[in-house]
VEXVOZA-969347 format. One record per residue (C-alpha): x, z, y; chain; residue in one letter; residue number from 1. Coordinates in Angstrom, 1 decimal. Each point is the difference from the previous one (the first is absolute). Example, Ala and Ser with C-alpha at 12.3 -4.5 7.8 and 13.67 -1.06 7.14 Angstrom:
+--------+--------+--------+------+------+--------+
:     c1 :     c3 :     c2 : kelo : mise : tortor :
+--------+--------+--------+------+------+--------+
:   12.3 :    7.8 :   -4.5 :    A :    A :      1 :
:    1.4 :   -0.7 :    3.4 :    A :    S :      2 :
+--------+--------+--------+------+------+--------+
This chain:
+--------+--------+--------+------+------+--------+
:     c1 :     c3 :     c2 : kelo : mise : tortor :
+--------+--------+--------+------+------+--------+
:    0.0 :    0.0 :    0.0 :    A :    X :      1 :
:    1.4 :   -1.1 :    3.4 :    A :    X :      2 :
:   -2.1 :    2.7 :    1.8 :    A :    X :      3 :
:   -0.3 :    3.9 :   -0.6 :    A :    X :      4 :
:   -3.5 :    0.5 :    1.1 :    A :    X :      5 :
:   -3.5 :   -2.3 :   -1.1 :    A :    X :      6 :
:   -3.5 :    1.1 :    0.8 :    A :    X :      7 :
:   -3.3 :   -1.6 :    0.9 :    A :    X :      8 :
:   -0.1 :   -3.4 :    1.5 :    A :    X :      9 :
:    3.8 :   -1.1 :   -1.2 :    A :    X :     10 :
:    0.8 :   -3.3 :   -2.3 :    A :    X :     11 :
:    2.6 :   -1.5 :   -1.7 :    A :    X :     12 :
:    1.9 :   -0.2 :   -3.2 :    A :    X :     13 :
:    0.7 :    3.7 :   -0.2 :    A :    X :     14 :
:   -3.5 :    1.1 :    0.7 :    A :    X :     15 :
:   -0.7 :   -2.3 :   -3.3 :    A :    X :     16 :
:    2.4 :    1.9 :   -1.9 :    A :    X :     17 :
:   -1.5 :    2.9 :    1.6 :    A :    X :     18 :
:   -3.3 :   -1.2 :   -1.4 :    A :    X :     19 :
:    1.5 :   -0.7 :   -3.8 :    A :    X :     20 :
:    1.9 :    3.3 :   -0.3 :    A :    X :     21 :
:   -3.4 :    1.6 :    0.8 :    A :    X :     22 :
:   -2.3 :   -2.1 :   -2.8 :    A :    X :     23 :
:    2.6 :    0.9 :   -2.5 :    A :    X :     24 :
:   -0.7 :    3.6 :    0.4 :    A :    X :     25 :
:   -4.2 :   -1.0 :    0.4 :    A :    X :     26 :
:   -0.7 :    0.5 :    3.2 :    A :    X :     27 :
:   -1.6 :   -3.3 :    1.1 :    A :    X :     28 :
:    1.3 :   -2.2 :    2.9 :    A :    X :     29 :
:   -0.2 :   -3.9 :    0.8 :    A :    X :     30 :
:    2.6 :   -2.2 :   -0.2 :    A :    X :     31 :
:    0.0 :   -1.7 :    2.5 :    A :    X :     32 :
:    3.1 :    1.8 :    2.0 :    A :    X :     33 :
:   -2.1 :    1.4 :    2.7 :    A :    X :     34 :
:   -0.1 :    4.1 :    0.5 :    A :    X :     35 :
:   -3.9 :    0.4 :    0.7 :    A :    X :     36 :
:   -2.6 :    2.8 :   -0.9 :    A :    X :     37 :
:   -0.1 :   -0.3 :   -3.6 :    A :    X :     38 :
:    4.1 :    0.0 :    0.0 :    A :    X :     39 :
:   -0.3 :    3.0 :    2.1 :    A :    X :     40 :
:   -2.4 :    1.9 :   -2.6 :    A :    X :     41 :
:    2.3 :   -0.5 :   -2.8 :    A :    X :     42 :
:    3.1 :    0.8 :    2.3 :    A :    X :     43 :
:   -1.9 :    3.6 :    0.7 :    A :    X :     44 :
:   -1.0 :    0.4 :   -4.0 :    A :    X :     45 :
:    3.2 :   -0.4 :   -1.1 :    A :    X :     46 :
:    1.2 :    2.6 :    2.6 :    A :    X :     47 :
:   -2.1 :    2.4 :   -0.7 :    A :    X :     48 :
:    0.4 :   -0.4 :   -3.9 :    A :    X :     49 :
:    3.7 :    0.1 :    0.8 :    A :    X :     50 :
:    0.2 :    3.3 :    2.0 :    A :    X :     51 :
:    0.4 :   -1.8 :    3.1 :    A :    X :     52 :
:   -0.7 :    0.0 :    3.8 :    A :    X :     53 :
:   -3.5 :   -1.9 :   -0.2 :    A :    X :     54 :
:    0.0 :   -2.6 :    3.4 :    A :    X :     55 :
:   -0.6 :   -3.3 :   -1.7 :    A :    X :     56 :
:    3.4 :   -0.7 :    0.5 :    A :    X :     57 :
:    3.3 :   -1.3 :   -1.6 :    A :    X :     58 :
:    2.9 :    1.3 :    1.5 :    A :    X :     59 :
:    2.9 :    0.5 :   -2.0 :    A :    X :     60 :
:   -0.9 :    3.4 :   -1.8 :    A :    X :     61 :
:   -3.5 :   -2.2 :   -1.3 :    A :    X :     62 :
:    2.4 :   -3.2 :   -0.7 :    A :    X :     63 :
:    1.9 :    1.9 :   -1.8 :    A :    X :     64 :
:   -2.7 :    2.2 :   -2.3 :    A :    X :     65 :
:   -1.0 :   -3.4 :   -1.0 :    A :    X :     66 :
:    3.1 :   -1.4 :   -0.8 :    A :    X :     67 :
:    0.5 :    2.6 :   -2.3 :    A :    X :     68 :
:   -2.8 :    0.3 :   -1.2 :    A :    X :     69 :
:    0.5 :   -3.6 :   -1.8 :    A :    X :     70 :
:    2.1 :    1.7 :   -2.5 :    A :    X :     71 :
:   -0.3 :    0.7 :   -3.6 :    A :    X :     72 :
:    2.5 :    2.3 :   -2.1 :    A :    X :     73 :
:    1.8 :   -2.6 :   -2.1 :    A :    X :     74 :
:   -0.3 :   -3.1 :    2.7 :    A :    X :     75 :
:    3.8 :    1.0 :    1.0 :    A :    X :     76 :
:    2.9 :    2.1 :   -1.1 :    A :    X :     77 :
:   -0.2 :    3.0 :    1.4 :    A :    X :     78 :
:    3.3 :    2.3 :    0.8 :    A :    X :     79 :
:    1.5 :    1.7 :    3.3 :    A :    X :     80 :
:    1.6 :   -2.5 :    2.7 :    A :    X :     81 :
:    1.1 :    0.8 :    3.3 :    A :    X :     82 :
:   -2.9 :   -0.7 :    1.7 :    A :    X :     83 :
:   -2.5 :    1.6 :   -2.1 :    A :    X :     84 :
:   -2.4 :   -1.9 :   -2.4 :    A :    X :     85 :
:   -4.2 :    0.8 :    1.2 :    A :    X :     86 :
:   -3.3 :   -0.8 :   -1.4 :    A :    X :     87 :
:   -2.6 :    1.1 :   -2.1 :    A :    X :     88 :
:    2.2 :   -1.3 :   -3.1 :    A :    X :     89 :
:    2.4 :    3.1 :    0.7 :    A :    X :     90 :
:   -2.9 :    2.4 :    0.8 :    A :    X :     91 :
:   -1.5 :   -0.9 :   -3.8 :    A :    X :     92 :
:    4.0 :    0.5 :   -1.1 :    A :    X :     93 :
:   -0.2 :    3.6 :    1.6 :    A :    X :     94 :
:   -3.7 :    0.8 :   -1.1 :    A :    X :     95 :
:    1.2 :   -0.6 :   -3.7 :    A :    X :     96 :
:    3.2 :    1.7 :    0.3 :    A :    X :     97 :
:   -1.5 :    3.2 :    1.8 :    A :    X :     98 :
:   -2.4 :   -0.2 :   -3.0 :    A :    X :     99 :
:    1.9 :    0.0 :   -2.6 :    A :    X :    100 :
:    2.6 :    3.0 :    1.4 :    A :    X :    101 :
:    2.4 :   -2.3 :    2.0 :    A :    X :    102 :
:    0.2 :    1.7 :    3.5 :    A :    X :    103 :
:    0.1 :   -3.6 :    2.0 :    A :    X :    104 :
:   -1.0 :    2.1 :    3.3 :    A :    X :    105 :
:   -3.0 :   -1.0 :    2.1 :    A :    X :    106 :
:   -2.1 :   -2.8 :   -1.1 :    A :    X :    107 :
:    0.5 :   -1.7 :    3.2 :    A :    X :    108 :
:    0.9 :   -4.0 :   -1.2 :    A :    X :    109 :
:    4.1 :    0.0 :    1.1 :    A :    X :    110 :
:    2.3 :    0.0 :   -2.9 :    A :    X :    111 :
:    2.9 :    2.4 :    1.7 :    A :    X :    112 :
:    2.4 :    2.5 :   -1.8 :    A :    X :    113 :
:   -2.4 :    2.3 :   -1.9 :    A :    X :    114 :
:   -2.1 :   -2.8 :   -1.3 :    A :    X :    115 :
:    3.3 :   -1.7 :   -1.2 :    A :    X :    116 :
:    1.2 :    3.3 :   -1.6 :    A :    X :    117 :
:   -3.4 :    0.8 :   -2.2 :    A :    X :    118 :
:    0.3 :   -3.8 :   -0.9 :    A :    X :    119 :
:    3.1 :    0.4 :   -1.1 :    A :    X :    120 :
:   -1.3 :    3.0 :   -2.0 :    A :    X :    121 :
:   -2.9 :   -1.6 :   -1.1 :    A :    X :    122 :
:    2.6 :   -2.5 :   -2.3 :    A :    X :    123 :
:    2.7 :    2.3 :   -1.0 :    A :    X :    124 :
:   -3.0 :    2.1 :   -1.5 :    A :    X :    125 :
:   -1.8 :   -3.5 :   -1.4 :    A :    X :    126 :
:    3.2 :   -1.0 :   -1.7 :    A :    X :    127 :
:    0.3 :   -3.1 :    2.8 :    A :    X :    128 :
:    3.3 :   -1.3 :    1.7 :    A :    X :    129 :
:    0.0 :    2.8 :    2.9 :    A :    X :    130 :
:    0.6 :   -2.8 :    2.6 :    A :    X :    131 :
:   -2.7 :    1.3 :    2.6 :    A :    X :    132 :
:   -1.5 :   -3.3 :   -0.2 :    A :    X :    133 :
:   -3.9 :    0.2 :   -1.1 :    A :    X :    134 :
:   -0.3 :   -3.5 :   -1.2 :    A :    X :    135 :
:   -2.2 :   -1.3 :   -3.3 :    A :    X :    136 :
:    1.4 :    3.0 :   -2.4 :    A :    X :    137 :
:   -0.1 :    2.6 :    2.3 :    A :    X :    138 :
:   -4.0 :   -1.1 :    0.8 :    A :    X :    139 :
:   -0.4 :   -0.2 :   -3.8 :    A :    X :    140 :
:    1.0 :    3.0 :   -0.4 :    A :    X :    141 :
:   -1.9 :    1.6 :    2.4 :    A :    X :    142 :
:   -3.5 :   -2.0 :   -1.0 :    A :    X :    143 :
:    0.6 :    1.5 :   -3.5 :    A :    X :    144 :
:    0.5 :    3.6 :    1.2 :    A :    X :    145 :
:   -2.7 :    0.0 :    2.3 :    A :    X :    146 :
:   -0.9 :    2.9 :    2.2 :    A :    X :    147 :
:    0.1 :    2.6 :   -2.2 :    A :    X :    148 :
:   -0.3 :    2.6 :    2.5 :    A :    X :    149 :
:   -3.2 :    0.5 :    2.5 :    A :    X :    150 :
:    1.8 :    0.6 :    2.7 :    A :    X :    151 :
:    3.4 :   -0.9 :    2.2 :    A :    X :    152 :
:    3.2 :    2.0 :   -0.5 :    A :    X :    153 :
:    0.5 :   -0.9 :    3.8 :    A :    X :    154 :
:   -3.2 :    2.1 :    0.9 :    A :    X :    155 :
:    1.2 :    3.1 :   -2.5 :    A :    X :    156 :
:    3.8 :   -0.3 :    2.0 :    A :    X :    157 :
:   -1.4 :    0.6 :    3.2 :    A :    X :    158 :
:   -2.6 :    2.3 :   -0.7 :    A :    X :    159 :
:    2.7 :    2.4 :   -1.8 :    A :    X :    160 :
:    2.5 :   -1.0 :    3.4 :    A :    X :    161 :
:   -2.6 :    1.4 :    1.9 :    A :    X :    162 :
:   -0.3 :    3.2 :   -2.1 :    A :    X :    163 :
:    3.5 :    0.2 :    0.2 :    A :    X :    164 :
:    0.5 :   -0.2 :    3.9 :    A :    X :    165 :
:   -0.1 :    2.7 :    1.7 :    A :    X :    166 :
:    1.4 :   -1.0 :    3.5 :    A :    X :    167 :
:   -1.7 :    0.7 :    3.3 :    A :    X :    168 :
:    0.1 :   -2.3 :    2.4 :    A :    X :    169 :
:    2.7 :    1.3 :    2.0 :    A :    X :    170 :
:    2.4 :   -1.1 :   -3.4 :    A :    X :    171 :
:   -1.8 :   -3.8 :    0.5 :    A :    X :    172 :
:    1.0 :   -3.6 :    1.6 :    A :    X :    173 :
:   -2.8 :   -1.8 :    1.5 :    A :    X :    174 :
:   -0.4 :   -3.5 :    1.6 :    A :    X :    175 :
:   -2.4 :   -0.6 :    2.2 :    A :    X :    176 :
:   -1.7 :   -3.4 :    0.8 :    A :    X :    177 :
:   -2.5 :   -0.8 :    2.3 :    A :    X :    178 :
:   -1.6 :   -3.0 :    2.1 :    A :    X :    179 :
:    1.2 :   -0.3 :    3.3 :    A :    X :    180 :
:   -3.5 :    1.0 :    1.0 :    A :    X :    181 :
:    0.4 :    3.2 :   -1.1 :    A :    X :    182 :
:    3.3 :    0.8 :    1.0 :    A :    X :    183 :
:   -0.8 :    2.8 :    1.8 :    A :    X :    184 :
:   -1.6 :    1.4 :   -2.8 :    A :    X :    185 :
:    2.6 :   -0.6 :   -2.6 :    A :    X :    186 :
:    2.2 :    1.3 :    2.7 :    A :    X :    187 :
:   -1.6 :    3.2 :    0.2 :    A :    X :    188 :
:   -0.6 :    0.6 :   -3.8 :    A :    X :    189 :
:    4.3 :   -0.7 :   -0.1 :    A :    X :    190 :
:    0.3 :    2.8 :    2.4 :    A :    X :    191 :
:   -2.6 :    1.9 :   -2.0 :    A :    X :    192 :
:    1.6 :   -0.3 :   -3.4 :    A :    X :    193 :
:    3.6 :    0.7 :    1.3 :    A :    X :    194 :
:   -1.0 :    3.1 :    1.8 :    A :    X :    195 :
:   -1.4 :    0.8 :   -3.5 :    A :    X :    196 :
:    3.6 :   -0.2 :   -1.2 :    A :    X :    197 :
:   -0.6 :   -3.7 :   -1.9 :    A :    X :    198 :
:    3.0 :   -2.2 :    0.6 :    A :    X :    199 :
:   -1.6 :   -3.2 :    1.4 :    A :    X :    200 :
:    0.5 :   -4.1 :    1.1 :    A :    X :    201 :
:   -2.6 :   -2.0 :    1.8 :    A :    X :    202 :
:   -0.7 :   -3.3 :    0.5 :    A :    X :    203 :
:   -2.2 :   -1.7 :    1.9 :    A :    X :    204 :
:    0.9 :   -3.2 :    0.7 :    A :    X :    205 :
:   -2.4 :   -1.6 :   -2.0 :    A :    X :    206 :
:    2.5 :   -1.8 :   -2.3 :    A :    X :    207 :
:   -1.1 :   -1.7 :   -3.2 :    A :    X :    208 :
:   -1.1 :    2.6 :   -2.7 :    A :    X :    209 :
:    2.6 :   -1.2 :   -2.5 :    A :    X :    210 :
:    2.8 :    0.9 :    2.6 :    A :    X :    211 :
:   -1.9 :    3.5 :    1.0 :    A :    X :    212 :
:    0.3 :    0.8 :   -3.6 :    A :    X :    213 :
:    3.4 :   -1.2 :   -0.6 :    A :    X :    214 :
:    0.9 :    2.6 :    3.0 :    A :    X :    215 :
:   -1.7 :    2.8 :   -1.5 :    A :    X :    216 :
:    1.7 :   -0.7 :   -3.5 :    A :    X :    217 :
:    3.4 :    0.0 :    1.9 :    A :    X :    218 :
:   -1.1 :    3.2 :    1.8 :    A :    X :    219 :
:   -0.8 :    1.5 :   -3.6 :    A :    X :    220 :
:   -3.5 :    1.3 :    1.9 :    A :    X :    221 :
:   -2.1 :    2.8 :   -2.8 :    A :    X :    222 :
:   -2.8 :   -1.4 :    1.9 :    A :    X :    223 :
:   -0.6 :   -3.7 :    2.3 :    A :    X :    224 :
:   -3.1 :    1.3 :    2.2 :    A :    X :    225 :
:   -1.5 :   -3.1 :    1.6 :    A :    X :    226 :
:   -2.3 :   -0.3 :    2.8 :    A :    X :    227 :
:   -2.0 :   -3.4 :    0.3 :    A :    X :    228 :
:   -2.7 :   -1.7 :    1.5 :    A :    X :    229 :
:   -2.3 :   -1.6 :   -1.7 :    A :    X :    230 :
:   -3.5 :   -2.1 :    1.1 :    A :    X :    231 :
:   -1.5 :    2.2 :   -2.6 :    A :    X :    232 :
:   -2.7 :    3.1 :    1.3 :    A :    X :    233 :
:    1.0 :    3.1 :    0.2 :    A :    X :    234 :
:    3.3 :    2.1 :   -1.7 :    A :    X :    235 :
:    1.2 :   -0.3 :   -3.6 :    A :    X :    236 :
:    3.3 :    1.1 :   -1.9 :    A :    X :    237 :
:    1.3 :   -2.5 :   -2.6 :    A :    X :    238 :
:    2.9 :    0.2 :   -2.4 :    A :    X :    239 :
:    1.0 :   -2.1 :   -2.7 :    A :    X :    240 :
:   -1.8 :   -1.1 :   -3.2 :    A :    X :    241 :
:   -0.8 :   -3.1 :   -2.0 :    A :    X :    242 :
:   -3.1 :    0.0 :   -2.8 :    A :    X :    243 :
:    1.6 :    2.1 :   -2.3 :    A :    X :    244 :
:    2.7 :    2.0 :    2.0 :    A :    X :    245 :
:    0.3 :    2.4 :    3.0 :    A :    X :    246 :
:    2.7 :    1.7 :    2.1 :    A :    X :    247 :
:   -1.0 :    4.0 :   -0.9 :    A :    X :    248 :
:    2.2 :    0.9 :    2.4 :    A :    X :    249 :
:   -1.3 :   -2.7 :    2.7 :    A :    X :    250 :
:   -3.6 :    1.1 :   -1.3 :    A :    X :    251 :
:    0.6 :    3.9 :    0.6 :    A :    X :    252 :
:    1.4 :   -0.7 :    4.0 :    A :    X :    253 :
:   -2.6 :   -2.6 :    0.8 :    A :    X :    254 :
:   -2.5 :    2.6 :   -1.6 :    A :    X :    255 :
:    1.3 :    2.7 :    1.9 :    A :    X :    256 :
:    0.0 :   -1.7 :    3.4 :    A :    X :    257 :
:   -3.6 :   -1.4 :   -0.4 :    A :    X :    258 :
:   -0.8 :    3.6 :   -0.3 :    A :    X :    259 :
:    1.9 :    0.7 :    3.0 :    A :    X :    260 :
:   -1.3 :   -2.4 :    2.2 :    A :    X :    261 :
:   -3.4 :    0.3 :   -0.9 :    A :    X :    262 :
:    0.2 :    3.2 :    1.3 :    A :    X :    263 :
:    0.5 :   -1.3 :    3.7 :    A :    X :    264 :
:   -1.1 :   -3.3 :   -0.1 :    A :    X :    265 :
:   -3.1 :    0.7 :   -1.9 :    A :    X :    266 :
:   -1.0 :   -3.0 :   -2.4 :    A :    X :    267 :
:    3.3 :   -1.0 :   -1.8 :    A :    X :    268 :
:   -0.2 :   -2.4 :   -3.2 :    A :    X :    269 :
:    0.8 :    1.2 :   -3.1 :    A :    X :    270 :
:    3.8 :   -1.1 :   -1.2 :    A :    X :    271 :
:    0.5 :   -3.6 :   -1.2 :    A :    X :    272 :
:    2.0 :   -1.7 :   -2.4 :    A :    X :    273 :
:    1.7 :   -3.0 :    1.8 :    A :    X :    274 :
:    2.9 :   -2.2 :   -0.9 :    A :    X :    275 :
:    1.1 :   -1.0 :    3.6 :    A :    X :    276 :
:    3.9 :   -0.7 :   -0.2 :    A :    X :    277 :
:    1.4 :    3.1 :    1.7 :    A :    X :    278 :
:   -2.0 :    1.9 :   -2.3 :    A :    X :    279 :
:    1.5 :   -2.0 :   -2.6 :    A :    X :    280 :
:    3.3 :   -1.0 :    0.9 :    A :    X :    281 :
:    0.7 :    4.0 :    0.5 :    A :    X :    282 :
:    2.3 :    2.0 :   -2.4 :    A :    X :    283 :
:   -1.9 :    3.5 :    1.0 :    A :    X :    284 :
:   -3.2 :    1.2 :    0.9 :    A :    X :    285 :
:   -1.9 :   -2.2 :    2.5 :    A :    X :    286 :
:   -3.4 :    0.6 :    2.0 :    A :    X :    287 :
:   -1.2 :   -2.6 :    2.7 :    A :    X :    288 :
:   -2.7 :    1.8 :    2.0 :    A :    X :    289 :
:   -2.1 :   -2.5 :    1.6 :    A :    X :    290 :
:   -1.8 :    0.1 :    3.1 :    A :    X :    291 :
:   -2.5 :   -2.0 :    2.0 :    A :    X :    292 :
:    1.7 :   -2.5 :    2.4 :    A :    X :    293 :
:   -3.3 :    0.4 :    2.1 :    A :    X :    294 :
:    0.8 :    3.7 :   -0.3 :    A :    X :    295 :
:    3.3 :    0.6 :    0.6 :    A :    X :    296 :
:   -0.7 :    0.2 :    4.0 :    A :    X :    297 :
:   -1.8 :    3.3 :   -0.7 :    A :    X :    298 :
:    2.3 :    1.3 :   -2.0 :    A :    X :    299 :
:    2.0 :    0.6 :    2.9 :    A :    X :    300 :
:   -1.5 :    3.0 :    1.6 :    A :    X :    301 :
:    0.2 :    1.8 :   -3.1 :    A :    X :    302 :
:    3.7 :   -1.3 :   -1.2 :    A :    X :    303 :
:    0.6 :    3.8 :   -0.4 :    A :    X :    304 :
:   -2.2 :    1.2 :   -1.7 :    A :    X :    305 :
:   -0.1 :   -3.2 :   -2.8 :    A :    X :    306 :
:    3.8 :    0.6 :    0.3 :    A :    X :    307 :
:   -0.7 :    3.5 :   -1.8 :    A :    X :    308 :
:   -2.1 :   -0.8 :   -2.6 :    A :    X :    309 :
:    2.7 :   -2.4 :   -0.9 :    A :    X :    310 :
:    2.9 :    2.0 :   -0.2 :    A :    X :    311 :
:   -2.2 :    2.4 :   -2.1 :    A :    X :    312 :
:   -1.4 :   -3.0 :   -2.1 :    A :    X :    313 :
:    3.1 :   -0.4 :   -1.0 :    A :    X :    314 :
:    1.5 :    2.9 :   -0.7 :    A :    X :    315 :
:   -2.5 :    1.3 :   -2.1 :    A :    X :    316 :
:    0.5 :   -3.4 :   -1.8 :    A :    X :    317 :
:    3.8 :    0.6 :   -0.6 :    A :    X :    318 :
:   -0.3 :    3.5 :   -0.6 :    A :    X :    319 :
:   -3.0 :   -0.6 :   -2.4 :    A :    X :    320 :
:    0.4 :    1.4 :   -3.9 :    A :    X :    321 :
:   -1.6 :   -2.9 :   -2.1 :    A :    X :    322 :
:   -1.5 :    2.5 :   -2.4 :    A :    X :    323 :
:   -2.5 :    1.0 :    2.6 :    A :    X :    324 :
:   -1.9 :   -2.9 :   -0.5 :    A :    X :    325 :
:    0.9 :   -1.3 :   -3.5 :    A :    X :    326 :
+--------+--------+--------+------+------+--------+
């Protein structure tokens, strides 16, 4: 694609392939090239089935769902490169590993060093040339095991890490992301969460998600906070999960914030699974709290007091014993 962005009223070749990528998956489109209404349904079904922002658009983070999404375990060799293999053919690779005892770590489609490692596992333990590649054998194998276990070893790892931690959150690294219309929020919440004896980075420059999250992964954050704008009514706290997999830890802050919020903002939607890339692209615990652009203005007045529900959002979220609620 020549462009980044497509929406409503565009044409061309790549709104055609657009079109194709999106009839594979069964959401019908024409075929004629041109990005009208019925494009735009399918564009906002597929978002919302995906774990997506929902605006009828296809910016990159859509364009690249969907280009993911055209993959199968077993169309490619899979294996760890330097620029890290995604789509749904590695989240399948890491559902049936997790399943079967082979900790590939979160179910999250990108085929980095823990997925490589349980793969690796995965054949020594199969009798298999332990080359880390999952190829024809290695998918064999895996077929003919099946999931033998209910649930995901992933899931089990971090609900026992949580158990285990018992840091406060002066003992934690956070990075902090916000729009740059709610600077002054994400600002204040910094200040908050330092005072509170949290070692923190902000960012709000408004870069692209996949770099936000390569900074927070650098920063080795415990927790990536994100405040965002969305065209969406009212306030929500999301954290990662697919179909079949959550973050527990990303569950228990986003939970824990909700509750916060709620308390000073009054109606506050309950936490949501989403796979937005700087939920995904994190190595720790992330939360994006979303608020109403149209909203945002007011928030203003009352940055302190949203600032302190915050701070103690999340600290009852780090500080939180998982058995409390298990």
């Amino acid at each position: 694609m020549t462009r980044t962005v497509w929406r409503n009223g565009d044409h061309g070749g790549a709104v055609r392939d657009l079109q194709e990528r999106l009839r594979a998956l069964g959401y019908p489109t024409g075929a004629d090239g041109v990005f009208d209404d019925v494009t735009e349904v399918a564009v906002r079904d597929f978002q919302a089935a995906r774990g997506l922002r929902v605006d009828g658009i296809c910016g990159p983070e859509t364009w690249g769902a969907l280009v993911e999404s055209g993959y199968r375990l077993g169309d490619r060799l899979l294996q760890l490169r330097g620029s890290m293999m995604r789509g749904d053919d590695v989240a399948d690779l890491q559902r049936r590993l997790n399943a079967l005892g082979f900790d590939s770590g979160r179910e999250d489609g990108i085929l980095g060093p823990a997925t490589d490692a349980a793969i690796r596992r995965f054949q020594r333990d199969a009798g298999l040339a332990t080359d880390g590649v999952c190829g024809p054998a290695t998918i064999d194998a895996l077929v003919r095991l099946g999931t033998l276990a209910a649930g995901s070893v992933a899931t089990v790892r971090e609900r026992e890490a949580l158990r285990r931690d018992r840091r406060r959150l002066d003992e934690r690294r956070l990075f902090v992301v916000a729009d740059p219309g709610l600077q002054a929020l994400a600002v204040a919440v910094a200040r908050g969460l330092r005072e509170a004896g949290a070692e923190v980075a902000l960012d709000a420059s408004g870069s692209d998600p996949s770099l936000l999250a390569g900074e927070a992964n650098r920063f080795e954050a415990d927790l990536c906070l994100v405040l965002g704008s969305t065209t969406d009514p009212g306030c929500r706290c999301a954290y990662f999960a697919t179909e079949r997999f959550r973050s527990e830890a990303g569950f228990t802050i986003a939970a824990s914030l909700s509750d916060a919020l709620r308390s000073v903002l009054g109606h506050v939607d309950e936490p949501v699974g989403r796979r937005y890339r700087i939920l995904r692209e994190t190595r720790m615990a992330a939360v994006v709290v979303e608020v109403d652009a149209a909203d945002a203005p007011f928030l203003a007045p009352r940055t302190p007091t949203v600032t302190r529900a915050i701070v103690e959002g999340v600290r009852r979220g780090v500080e939180h014993r998982l058995d409390a609620t298990s």
